[in-house]
C-alpha positions as a Python dict, from the first residue, in 0.01 Angstrom:
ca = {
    (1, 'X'): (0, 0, 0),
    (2, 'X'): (37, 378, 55),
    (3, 'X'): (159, 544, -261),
    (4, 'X'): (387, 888, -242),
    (5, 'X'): (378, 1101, -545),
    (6, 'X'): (716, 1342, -625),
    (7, 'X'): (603, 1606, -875),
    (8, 'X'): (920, 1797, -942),
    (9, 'X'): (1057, 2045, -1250),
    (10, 'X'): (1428, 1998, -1214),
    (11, 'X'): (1632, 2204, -1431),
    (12, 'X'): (1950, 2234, -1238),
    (13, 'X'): (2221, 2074, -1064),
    (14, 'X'): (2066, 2261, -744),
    (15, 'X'): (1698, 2166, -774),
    (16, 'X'): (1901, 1805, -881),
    (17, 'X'): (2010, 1786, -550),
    (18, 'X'): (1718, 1861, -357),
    (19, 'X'): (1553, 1626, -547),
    (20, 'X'): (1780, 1319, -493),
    (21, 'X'): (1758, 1432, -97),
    (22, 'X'): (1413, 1410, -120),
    (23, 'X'): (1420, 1014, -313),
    (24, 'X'): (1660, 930, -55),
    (25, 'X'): (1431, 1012, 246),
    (26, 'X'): (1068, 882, 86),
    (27, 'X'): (1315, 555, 0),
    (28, 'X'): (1437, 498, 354),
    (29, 'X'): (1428, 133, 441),
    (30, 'X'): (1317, 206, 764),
    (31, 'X'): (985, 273, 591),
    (32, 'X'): (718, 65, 534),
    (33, 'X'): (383, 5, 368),
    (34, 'X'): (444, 294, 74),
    (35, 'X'): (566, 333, -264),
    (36, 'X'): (704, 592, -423),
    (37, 'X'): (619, 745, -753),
    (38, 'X'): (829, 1017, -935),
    (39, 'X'): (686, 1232, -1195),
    (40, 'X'): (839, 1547, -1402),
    (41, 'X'): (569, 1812, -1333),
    (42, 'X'): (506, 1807, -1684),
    (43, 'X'): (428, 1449, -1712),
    (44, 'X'): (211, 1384, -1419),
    (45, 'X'): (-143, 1335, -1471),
    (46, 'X'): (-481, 1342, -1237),
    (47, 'X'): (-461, 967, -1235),
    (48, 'X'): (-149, 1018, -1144),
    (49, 'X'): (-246, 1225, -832),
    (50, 'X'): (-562, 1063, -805),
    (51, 'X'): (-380, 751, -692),
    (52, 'X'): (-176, 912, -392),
    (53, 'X'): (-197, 948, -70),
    (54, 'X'): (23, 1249, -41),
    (55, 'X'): (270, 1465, -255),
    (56, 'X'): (565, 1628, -240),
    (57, 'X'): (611, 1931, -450),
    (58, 'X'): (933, 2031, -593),
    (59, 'X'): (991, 2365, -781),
    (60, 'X'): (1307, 2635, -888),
    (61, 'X'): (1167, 2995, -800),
    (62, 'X'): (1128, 3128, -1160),
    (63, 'X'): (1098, 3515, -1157),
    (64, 'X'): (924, 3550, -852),
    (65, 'X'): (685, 3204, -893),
    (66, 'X'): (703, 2845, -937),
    (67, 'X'): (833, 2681, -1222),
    (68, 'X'): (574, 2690, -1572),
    (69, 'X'): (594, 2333, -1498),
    (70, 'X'): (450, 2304, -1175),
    (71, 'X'): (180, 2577, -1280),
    (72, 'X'): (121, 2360, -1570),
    (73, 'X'): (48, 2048, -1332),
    (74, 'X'): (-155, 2231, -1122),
    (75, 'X'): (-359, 2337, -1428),
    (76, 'X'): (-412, 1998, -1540),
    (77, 'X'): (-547, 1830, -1245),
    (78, 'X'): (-685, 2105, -1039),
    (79, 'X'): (-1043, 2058, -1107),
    (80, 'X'): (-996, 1658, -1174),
    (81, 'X'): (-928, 1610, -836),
    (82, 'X'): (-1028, 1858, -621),
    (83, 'X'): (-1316, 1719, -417),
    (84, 'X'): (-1150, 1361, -407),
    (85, 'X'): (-867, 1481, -243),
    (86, 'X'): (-931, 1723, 0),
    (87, 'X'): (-725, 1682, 309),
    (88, 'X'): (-468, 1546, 164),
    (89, 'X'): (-95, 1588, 317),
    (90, 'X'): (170, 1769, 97),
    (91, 'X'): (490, 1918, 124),
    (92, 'X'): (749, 2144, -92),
    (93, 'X'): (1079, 2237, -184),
    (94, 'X'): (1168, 2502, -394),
    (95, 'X'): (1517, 2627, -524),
    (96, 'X'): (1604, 3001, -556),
    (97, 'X'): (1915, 3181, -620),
    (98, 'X'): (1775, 3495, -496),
    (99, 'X'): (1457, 3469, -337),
    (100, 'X'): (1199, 3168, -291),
    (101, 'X'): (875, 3404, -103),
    (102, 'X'): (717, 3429, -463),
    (103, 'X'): (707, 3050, -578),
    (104, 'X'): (626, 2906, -201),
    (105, 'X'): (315, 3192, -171),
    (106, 'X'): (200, 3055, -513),
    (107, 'X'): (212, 2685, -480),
    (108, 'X'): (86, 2739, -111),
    (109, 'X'): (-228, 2944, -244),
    (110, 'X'): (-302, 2623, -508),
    (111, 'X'): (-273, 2339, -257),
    (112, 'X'): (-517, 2591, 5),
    (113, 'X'): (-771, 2599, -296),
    (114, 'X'): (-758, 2208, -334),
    (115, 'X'): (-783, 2151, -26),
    (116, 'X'): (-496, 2003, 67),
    (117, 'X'): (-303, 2003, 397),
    (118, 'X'): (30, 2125, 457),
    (119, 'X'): (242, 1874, 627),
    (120, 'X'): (539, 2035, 690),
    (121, 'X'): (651, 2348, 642),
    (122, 'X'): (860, 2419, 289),
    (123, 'X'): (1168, 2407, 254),
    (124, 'X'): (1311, 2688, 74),
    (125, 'X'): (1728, 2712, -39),
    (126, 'X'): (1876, 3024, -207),
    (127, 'X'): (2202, 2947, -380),
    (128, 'X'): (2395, 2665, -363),
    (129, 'X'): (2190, 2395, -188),
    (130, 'X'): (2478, 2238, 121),
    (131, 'X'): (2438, 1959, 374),
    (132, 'X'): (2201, 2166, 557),
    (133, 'X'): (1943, 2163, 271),
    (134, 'X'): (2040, 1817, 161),
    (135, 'X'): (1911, 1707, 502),
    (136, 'X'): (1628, 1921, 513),
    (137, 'X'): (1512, 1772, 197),
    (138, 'X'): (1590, 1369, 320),
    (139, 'X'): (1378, 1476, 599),
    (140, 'X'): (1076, 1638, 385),
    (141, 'X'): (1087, 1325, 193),
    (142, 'X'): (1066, 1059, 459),
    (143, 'X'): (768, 1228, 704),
    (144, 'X'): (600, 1279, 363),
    (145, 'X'): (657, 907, 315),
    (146, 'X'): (522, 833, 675),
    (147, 'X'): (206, 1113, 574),
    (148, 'X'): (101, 864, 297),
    (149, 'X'): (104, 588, 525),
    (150, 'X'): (-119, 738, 793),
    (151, 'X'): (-330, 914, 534),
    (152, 'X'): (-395, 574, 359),
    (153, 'X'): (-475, 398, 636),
    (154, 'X'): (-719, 711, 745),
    (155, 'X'): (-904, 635, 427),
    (156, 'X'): (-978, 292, 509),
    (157, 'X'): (-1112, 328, 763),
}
């Protein structure tokens, strides 16, 4: 079975939100074959990534960057899994209330150095997140969902 990881700092009703969008999509019954596994960024481990088959990425814009957490995460398993996981499919979400260029540039320029592929592209809500963003995020969750799937079965193969 195809296994999803969520790494997320959520810190806000907002980011919250997003996040529970983002469940909702990866936990779609009209998906099979995967299961999903959500981690706080500050609790998720190289095994933890080392097990996936793709990742969504979920982050408040934090004076002009991602989260400490998410930086923290990347720190931990950046060299751990770097060669095993090249090609791998991610995605990202990230909260701002002013500005979300900063923290999507960073995380972007992390995943590049792993190796990883970009699925879709982020989804990024300054202020309030509405239905718009809510959907945006259900979305991002289930393709990434469907990502794992095809990238696990790539693998066997």
């Amino acid at each position: 079975m195809a296994r999803l990881l969520i790494v997320h700092h959520t810190v806000s009703p907002a980011t919250a939100e997003l996040l529970d969008a983002v469940l909702d999509g990866a936990r779609n019954d009209d998906i099979e074959g995967v299961r999903t596994q959500v981690k706080a960024a500050l609790a998720a481990t190289p095994t933890d990534l080392l097990e996936a088959d793709a990742v969504v990425l979920g982050t408040p814009a934090n004076i002009g960057y991602m989260s400490g957490a998410l930086k923290h995460f990347f720190d931990t398993v950046y060299y751990t899994v770097q060669v095993d996981h090249r090609g791998m499919p991610y995605t990202l979400y990230v909260h701002g209330d002013n500005d979300t260029s900063g923290a999507v540039r960073s995380v972007e320029t992390i995943a590049e150095g792993m190796g990883w592929e970009r699925h879709r592209p982020p989804v990024t809500v300054v202020g309030r997140p509405g239905a718009e963003a809510r959907e945006a995020c259900w979305e991002l969750g289930a393709v990434t969902a469907l990502a794992a799937v095809e990238h696990a079965e790539r693998r066997e193969r």
